[in-house]
TORPA-4810 file (N, C-alpha, C, O; in nm, 3 decimals):
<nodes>
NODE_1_-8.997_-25.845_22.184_-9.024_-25.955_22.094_-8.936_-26.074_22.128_-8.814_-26.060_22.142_X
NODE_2_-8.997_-26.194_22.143_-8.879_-26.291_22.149_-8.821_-26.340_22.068_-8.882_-26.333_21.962_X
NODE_3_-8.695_-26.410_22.057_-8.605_-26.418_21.958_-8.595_-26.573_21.990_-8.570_-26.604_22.106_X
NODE_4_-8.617_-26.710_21.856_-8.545_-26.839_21.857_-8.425_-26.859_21.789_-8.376_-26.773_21.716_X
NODE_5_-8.368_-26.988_21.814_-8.255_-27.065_21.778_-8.259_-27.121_21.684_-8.213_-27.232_21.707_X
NODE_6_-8.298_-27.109_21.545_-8.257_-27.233_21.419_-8.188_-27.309_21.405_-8.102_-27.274_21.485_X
NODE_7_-8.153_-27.396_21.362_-8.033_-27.457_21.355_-8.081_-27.530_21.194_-8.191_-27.564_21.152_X
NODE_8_-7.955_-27.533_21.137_-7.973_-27.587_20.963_-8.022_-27.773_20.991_-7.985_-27.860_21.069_X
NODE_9_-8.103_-27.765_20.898_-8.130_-27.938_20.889_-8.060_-28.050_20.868_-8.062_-28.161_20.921_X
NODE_10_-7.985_-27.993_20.764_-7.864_-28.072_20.724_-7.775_-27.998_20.699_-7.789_-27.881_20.665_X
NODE_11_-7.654_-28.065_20.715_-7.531_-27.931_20.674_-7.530_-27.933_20.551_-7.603_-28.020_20.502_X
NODE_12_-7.476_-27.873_20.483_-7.491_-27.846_20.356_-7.378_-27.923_20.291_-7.282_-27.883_20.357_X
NODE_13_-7.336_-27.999_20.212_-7.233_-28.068_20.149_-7.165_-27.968_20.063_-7.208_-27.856_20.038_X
NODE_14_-7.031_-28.032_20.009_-6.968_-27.967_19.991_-6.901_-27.986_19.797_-6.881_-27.937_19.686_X
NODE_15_-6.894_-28.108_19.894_-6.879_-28.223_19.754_-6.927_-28.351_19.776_-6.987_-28.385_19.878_X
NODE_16_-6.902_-28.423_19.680_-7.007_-28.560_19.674_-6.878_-28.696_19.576_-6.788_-28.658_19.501_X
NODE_17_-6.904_-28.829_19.604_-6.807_-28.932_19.562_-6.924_-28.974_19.521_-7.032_-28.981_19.579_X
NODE_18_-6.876_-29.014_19.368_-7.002_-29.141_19.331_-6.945_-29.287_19.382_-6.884_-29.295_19.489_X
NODE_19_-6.968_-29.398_19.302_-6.968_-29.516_19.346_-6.772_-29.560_19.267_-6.675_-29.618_19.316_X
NODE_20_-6.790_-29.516_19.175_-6.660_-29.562_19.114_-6.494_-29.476_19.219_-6.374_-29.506_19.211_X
NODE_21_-6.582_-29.342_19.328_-6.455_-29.302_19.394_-6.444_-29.153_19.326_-6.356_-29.071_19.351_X
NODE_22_-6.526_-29.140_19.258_-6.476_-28.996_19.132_-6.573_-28.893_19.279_-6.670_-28.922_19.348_X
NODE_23_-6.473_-28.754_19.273_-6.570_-28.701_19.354_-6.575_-28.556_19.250_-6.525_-28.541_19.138_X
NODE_24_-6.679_-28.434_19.357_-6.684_-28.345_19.219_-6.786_-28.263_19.364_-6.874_-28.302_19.441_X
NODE_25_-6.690_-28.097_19.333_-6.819_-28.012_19.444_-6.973_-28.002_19.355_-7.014_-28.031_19.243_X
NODE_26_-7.023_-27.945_19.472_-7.193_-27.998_19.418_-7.206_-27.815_19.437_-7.161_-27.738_19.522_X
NODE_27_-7.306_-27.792_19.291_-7.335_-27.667_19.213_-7.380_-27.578_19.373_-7.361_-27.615_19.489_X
NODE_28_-7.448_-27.446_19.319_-7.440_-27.342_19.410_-7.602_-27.380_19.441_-7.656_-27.351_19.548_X
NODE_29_-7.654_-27.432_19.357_-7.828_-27.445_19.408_-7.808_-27.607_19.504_-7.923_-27.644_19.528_X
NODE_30_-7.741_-27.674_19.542_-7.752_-27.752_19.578_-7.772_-27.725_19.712_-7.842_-27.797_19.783_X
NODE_31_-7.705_-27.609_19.756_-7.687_-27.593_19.899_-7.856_-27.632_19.987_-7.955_-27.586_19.931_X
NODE_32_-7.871_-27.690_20.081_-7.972_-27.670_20.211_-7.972_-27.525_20.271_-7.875_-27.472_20.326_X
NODE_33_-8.029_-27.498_20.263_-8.146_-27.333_20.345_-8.265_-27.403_20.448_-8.329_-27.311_20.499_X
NODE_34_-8.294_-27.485_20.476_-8.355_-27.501_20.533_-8.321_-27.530_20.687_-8.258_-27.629_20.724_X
NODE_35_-8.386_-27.403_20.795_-8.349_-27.389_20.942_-8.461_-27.480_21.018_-8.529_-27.526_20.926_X
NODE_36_-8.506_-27.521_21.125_-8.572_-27.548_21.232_-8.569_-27.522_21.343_-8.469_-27.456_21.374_X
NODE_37_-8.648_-27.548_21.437_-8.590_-27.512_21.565_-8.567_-27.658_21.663_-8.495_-27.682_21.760_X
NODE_38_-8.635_-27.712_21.608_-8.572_-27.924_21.684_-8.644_-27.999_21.549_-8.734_-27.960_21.474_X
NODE_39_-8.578_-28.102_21.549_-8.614_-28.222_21.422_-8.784_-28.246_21.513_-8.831_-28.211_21.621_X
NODE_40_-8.831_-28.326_21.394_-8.959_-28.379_21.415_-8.982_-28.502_21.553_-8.940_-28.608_21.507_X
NODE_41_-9.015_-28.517_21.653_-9.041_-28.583_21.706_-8.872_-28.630_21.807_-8.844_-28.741_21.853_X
NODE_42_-8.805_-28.528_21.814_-8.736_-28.530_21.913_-8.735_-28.488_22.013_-8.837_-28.423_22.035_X
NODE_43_-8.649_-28.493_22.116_-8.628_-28.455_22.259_-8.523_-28.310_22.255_-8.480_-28.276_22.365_X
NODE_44_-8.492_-28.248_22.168_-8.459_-28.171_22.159_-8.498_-28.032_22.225_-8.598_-27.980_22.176_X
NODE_45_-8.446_-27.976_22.309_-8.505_-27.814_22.340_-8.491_-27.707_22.245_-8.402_-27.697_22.161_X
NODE_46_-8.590_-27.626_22.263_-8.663_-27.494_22.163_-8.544_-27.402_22.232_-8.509_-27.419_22.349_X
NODE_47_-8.494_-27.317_22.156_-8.389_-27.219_22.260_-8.520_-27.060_22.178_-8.560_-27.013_22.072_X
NODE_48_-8.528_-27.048_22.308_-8.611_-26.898_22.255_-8.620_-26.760_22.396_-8.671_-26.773_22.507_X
NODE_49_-8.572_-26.675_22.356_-8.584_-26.570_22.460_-8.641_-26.448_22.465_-8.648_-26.374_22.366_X
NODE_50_-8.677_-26.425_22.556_-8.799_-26.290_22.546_-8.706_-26.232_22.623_-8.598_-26.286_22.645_X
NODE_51_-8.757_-26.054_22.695_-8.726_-25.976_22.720_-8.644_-25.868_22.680_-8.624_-25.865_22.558_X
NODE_52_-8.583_-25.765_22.756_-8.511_-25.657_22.662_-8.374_-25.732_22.621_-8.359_-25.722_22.499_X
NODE_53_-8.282_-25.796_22.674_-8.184_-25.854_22.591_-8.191_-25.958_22.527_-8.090_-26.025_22.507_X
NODE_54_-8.344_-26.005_22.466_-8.376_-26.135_22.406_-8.257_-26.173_22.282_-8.186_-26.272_22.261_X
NODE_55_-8.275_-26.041_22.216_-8.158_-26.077_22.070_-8.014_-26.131_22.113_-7.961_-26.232_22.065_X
NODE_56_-7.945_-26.028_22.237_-7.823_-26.043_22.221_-7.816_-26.162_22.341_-7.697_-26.195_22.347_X
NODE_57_-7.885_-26.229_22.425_-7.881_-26.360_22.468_-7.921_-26.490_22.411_-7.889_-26.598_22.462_X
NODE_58_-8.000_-26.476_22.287_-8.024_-26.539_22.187_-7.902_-26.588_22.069_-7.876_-26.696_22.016_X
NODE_59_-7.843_-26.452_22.060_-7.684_-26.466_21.960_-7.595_-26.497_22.075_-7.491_-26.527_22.018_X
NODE_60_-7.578_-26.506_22.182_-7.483_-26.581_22.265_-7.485_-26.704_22.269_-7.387_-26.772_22.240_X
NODE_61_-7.592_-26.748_22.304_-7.649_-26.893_22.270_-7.623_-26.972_22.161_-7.551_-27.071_22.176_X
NODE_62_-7.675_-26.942_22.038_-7.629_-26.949_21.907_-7.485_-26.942_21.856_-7.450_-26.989_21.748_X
NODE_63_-7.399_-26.876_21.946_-7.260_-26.886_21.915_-7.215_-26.997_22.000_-7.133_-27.071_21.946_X
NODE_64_-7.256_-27.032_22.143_-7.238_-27.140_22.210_-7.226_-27.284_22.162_-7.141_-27.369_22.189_X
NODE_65_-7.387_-27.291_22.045_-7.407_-27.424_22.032_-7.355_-27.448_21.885_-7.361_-27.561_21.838_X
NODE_66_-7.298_-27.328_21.800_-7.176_-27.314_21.683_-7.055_-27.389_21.697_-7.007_-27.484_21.635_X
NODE_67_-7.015_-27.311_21.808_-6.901_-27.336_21.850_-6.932_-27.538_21.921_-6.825_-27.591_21.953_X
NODE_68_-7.018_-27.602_21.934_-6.987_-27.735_22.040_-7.098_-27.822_21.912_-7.140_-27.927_21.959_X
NODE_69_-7.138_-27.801_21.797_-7.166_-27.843_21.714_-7.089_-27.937_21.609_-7.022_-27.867_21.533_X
NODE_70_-7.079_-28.066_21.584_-6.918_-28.120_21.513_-7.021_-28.171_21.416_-6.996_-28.286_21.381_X
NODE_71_-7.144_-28.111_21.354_-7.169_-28.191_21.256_-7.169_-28.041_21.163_-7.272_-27.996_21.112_X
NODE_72_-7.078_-27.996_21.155_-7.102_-27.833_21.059_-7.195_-27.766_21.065_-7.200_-27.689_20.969_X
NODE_73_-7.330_-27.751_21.177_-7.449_-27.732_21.105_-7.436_-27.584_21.120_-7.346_-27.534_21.188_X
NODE_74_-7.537_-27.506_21.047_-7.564_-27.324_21.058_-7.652_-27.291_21.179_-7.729_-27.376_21.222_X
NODE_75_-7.642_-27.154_21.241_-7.737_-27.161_21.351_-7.731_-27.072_21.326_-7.628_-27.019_21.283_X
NODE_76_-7.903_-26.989_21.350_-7.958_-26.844_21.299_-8.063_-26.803_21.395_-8.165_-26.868_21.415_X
NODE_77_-8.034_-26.695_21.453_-8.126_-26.614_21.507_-8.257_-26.550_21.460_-8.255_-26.475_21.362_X
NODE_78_-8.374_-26.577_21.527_-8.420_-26.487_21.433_-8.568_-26.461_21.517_-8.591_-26.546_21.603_X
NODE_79_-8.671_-26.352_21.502_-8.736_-26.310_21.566_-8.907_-26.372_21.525_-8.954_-26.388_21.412_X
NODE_80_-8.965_-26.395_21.644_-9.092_-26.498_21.636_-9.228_-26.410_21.701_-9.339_-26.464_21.707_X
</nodes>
């Protein structure tokens, strides 16, 4: 089975500043769940792998682009 790369849409915030400077963490439903595999209409590459080590070259990958990611985002494996 082959296995893709998700990556979260937005990172998920943490907390939030209104306009006056007041800040305040944002509740537990606020969080983003939502994965993709490239934004809409980008140049982005699909990371997806078939064969017998599809999963665990798939979670290598996924730890690769974790690790060189500076906008916090989540990255999830998962089978297609």
């Amino acid at each position: 089975m082959p296995y893709r790369i998700f990556k979260q849409l937005l990172p998920s915030p943490t907390s939030s500043v209104d306009r006056n400077g007041e800040t305040w963490t944002d509740p537990e439903w606020a969080s983003r769940d939502i994965y993709v595999a490239k934004l809409s209409g980008s140049s982005e590459q699909i990371w997806e792998y078939s064969g017998s080590d599809a999963q665990a070259d798939a979670t290598t990958k996924m730890n690769a682009l974790t690790g060189s990611d500076d906008t916090d985002r989540l990255y999830k494996v998962m089978e297609v």
